[in-house]
C-alpha angles and dihedrals in degrees: 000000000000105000132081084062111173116226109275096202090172104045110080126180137202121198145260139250120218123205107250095249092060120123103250097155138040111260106037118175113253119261109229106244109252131081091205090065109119096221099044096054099040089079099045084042088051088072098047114088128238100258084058099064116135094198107153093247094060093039120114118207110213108181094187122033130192103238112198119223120227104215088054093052084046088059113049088041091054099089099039095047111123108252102203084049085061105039091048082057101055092046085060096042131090121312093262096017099187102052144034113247123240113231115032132194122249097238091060120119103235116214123190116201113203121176141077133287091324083074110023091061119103096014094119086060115028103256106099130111095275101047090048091049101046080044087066100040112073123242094003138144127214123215106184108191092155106137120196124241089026125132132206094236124054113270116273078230097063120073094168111095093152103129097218093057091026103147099171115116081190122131086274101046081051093052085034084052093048081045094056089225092114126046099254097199095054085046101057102021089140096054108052094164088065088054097047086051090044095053094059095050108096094200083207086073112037118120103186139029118195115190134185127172135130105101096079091039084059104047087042093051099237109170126247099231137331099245107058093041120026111344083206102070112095117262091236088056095060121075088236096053093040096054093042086046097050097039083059091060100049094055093043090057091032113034104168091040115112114231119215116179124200121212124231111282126250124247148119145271133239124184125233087283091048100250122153113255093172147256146322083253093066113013117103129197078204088272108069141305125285084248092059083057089052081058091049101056083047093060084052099047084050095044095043093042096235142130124284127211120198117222097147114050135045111279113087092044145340093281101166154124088283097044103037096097081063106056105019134062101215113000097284107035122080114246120223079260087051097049093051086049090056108038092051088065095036088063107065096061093078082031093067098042092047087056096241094120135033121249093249099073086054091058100042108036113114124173116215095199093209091062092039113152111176092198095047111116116229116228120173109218099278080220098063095041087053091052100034101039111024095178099048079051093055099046089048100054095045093060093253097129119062091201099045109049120196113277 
């Protein structure tokens, strides 16, 4: 299905970093569940800086947080978005960015997308997530079903999980819709691009899964789990239950497909009147912060032996207090800057484990958002590769990676 890929001269790649609890090998050991748990954050907390700590004493409880909505940001940032930016973005997306197309060849790597508006924006005109990252993996096809305003748990408004009535467009109702347990087009009635997309994905080939939930969970309240908290809320309504459920079901409908999950982003709060309350680090929905949530999509990525993307600390790229205006439109939402960020070092994830780039460039790549180019080409010294991985070295310099040419 991957192979027979024709030379993509003009789509470079740089690589990824992964955090270091990800699942690289066969075999990791299991993370135990909580995030609460002292050993299991020290090492995630290790990369936060200072400035980041979420000690009690520094946490701030906000009952009642300004979410900003995303289609009113687009908006008012229509008429001001700078036309050469996305123009340059749709040039070094897909092939037909803003479709799928119909027929597909059998050697495609086939990508499915699944969260809310992180990965919803951009979708009518190329230049979301999905459309950047299949741009920069050869020989790749993008199914974006994100849907904005959705959560990875079922609503704490909705008691009915029974599959035939479902009615939830959550994480699970999507993997429950793939699955064909739940009637797709009741579900997301209201989201009839979603269907159209869904309706073209066989799970049986998919190759890679890329999810990304937690904001909304937060600002809804979800709970993180029902043991820590109240053992009596249904596992599908915590954001815990709802990830390791929905993941199941995934690898039960596409055995041989890679999962990849994305923590929520960073980012920081305003109030109505658009004053900073402060960060993801500190500000609490009266259950925990949005970081706490980051932690938690880490426990599931180490108990479901999958791979785990960083969007919230400090490891990717210097996403931060100091950096957000340059990334983020309003404080939450990625910008067009933000989504190249992001999909550059998405992409190397599938990159690496289709054998077009070496490992190194996984380990080393770092983004400094300010010098962002999105068309900048990322190449590890070929002096320290040759003295830190041999082997990558070798297999460079002999022509064996598409991406990573000799030096």
């Amino acid at each position: 299905m991957k192979k027979n890929i024709k030379a993509l001269g003009a789509i470079i790649l740089s690589a990824v970093l992964f955090t270091s609890g990800c699942a690289l090998e066969e075999g990791a050991p299991k993370a135990t569940e909580y995030v609460n748990d002292k050993d299991e954050n020290d090492a995630a907390s290790d990369e936060v800086s200072d400035a980041a700590s979420t000690s009690d004493s520094n946490i701030i409880v906000v009952e009642d947080l300004f979410e900003p909505i995303l289609e009113e940001i687009e908006a008012a940032l229509a008429s001001s978005e700078d036309a050469s930016a996305s123009a340059s973005a749709s040039a070094s997306s897909s092939e037909e960015p803003a479709e799928i197309k119909e027929e597909k060849e059998e050697d495609k790597i086939e990508m499915v997308f699944i969260g809310d508006s992180q990965m919803a924006n951009g979708r009518n005109d190329g230049t979301d997530l999905a459309s950047l990252v299949s741009a920069r993996v050869p020989g790749s096809v993008a199914y974006n079903i994100g849907i904005g305003g959705s959560t990875a748990a079922v609503e704490n408004t909705t008691s009915n999980l029974d599959l035939e009535s479902w009615t939830s467009n959550c994480f699970v109702g999507v993997a429950y819709a793939l699955a064909g347990k739940v009637n797709k087009d009741t579900v997301f009635s209201t989201n009839p691009e979603v269907v159209e997309i869904m309706n073209k994905i066989d799970p049986a080939k998919v190759d890679y899964y890329f999810i990304e939930y937690g904001a909304n969970d937060f600002f809804n309240k979800i709970a993180l789990d029902n043991v820590n908290e109240n053992s009596e809320i249904p596992y599908l309504h915590t954001f815990y239950g709802a990830l390791n459920t929905g993941i199941d079901e995934l690898r039960r409908i596409s055995p041989n497909a890679k999962v990849i999950l994305m923590s929520p982003f960073y980012g920081i709060y305003k109030d109505s009147n658009g004053n900073f309350i402060g960060d993801t680090y500190v500000v609490s929905n009266g259950i925990d912060t949005l970081a706490n949530y980051a932690r938690k999509s880490v426990n599931v990525c180490e108990v479901e032996d999958i791979y785990d993307f960083d969007c919230m600390f400090f490891t990717k790229c210097d996403l931060y207090l100091d950096t957000y205006e340059e990334y983020l439109m309003d404080g939450l939402h990625l910008s067009l800057k933000g989504r190249q960020v992001f999909a550059r070092l998405l992409a190397h994830i599938p990159n690496w484990l289709e054998g077009y780039e070496p490992f190194a460039y996984m380990e080393t790549d770092f983004i400094k958002i300010a010098d962002f180019d999105p068309d900048e080409y990322y190449r590890y010294n070929k002096d320290w590769m040759q003295e830190y991985y041999p082997d990558n070295y070798e297999r460079m310099q002999n022509g064996e990676y598409l991406l990573a040419p000799p030096q």
